[in-house]
N, C-alpha and C positions, 0 to 999 in steps of 0.2 A: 504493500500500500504506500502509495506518496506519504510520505511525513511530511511536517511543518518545511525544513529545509527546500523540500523540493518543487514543494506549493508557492515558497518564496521567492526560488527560484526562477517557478512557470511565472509568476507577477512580475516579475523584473522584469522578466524576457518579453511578454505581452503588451509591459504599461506602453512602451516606447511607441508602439504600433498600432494601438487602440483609442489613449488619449487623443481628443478632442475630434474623433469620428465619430461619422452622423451614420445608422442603421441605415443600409439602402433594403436591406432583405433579410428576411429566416428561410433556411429550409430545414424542416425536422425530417426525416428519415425513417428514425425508430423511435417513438414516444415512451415504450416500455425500458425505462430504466428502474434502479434502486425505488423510487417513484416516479410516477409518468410526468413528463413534461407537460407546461400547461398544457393547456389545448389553445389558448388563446397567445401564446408566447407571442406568435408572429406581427401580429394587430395590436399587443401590446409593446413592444419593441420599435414599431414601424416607426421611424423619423428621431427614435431618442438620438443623443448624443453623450458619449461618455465622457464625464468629467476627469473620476482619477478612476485608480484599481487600487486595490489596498487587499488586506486579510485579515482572519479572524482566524486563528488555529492552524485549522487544515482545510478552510471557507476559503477561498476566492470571493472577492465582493467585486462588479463592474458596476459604479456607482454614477447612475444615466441620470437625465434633467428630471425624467419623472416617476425613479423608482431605484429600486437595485436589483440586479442580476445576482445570485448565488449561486456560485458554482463549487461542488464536491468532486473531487475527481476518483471518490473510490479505490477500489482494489487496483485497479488500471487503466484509468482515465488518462487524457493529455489532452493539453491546449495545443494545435498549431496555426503557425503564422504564415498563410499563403500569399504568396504578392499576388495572384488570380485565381479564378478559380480551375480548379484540375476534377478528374474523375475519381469522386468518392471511392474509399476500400470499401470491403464490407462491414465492419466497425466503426466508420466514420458518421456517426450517428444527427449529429446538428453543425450547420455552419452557418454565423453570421457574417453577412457580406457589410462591408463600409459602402461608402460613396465615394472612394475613390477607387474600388473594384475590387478590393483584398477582400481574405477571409480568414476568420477566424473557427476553425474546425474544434469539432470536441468528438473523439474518438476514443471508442472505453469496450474493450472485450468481451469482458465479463457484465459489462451495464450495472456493476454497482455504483456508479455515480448518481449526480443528478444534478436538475437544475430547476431555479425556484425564483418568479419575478413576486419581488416587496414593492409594491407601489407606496410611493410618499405619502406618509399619516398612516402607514401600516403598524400595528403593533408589531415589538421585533420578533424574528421570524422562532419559532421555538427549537431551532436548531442551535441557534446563536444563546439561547436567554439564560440559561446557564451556566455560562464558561467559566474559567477562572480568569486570573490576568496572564498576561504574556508573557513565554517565561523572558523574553529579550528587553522587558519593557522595568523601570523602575522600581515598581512596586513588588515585584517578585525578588525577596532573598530568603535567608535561611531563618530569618528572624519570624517569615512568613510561614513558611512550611513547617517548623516547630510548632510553633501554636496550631495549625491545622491539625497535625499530627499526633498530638496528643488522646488519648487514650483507646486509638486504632490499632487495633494488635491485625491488620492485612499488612501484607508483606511490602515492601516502600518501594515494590517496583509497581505494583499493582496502584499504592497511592499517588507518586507522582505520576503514573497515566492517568489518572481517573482527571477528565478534562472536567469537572466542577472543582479542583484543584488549582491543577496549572490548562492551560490549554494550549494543544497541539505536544509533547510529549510522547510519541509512539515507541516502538517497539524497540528500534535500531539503538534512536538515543537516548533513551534509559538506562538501556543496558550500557553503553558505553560512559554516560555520565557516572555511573554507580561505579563500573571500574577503575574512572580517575580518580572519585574522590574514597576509593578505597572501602565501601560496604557494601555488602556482602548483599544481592537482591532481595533473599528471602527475612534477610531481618525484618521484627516490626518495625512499623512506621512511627508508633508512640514509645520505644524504648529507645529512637536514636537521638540523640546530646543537641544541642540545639550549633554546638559549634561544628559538627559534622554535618550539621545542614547546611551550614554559612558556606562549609566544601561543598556539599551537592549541589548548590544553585548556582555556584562558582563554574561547577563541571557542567551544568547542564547549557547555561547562557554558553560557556567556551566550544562545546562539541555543536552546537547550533551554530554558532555563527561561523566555526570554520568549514562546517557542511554548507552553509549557503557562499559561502566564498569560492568553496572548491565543486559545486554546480550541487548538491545534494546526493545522493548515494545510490547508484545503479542497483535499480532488481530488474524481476525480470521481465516487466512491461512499462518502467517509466523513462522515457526521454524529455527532452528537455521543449522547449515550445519551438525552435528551430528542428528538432531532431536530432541534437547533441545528447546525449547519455551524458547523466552526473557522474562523476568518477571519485569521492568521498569513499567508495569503498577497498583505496587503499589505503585510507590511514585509521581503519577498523582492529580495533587492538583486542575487542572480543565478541563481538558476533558475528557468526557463522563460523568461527573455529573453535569451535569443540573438538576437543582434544589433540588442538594443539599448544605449541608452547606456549608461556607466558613470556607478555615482550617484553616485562619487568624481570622475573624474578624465574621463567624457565620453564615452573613448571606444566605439567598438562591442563590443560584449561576443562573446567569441568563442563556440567550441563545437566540443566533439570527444567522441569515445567512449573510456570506461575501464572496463576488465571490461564489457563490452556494456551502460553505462549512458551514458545521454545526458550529458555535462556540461561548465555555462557560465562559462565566467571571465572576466577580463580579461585583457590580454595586458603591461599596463602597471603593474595596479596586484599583477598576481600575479607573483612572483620564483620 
């Protein structure tokens, strides 16, 4: 699944291309996604203009004169950025055309995405109305997630996913935040010290932001909104190698399952 990093990513890659275009057209294709596309997407759409693009998590927001676009990109979603229009794949599900003839394609495999118009005076959309704050943004430190944390005996990889927490935190960098700042996944979340959290938020904000530097982290259907692949998954120090070394300390990296996700630590250098 796209994480936050990669979602970043596709918004970076997009804003440049979409700012201050006027909707010449929708074509939907396949409506049956994660949830079906409006039915009225196209006739709502028709003439906006989009201001900026920004994100919520792992939300895409295209924020038009008279509403917002939410887009989820799912298990395997991708934005691309067409300078014209070309012949749809057969995943290539909705594409918004500009007024200057590009397109903006939304192409998803698996069709776990989706896409959602909030018109202006909407209440916020309930996908959004929960979240936590960002883990990149201010108000997220360890001072934070201590007091959250408190008297939750779930394991603190399960806690900092839980997006009424932090939001946008998945799979890849949890695990990898947990491995810098040294604990162990399965520990509780209200037995760790408040100054080991001041480490985990430290590790979480650092492995985010150098995922969005370094394009976010290739699996095995996300590229980038040109069609570049993220490449973050070389400087993965512990997920997807179970049983291998530790790039600290040598030894075999372990592996267990939390909330029914795969995940790799150490055993030595994780407390």
């Amino acid at each position: 699944m796209p994480e936050l990093p990669e979602v970043e990513t596709t918004r970076r890659g997009i804003e440049p291309h979409v700012v201050g275009r006027r909707v010449a057209g929708v074509a939907v294709r396949e409506s049956r996604l994660r949830w079906p596309v409006p039915a009225d997407l196209q006739t709502a759409l028709a003439g906006e203009t989009v201001r900026w693009v920004t994100r919520r998590a792992k939300y895409l927001l295209l924020e038009l004169t008279g509403g917002t676009l939410l887009i989820h990109l799912g298990m395997s979603g991708s934005l691309l950025v067409l300078k014209q229009a070309s012949t749809p794949g057969r995943h290539d599900h909705v594409d918004i055309e500009w007024d200057d003839g590009s397109i903006l394609r939304y192409s998803d495999p698996r069709r776990f995405g989706s896409l959602h118009w909030i018109r202006v005076g909407d209440p916020i959309h309930r996908l959004l109305a929960n979240l936590g704050p960002e883990p990149l943004s201010p108000g997220f430190n360890g001072h934070y997630l201590h007091g959250r944390s408190r008297s939750r005996r779930q394991a603190v990889k399960s806690f900092i996913m839980d997006g009424r927490i932090v939001a946008g935190v998945g799979n890849i960098y949890a695990a990898e935040a947990l491995f810098r700042a040294g604990i162990r996944p399965s520990r509780q979340a209200g037995r760790i010290s408040r100054a080991r959290y001041e480490r985990l938020a430290s590790a979480i904000r650092t492995v985010l932001a150098e995922a969005i530097c370094k394009g976010g982290t290739t699996l095995r259907d996300f590229v980038a909104e040109d069609g570049r692949p993220g490449y973050f998954q070389q400087a993965l120090r512990v997920y997807g190698r179970s049983g291998g070394p530790c790039v600290q300390c040598g030894e075999r990296l372990r592996s267990t399952r939390i909330g029914q996700r795969a995940t790799v630590y150490c055993g030595h250098c994780q407390r």
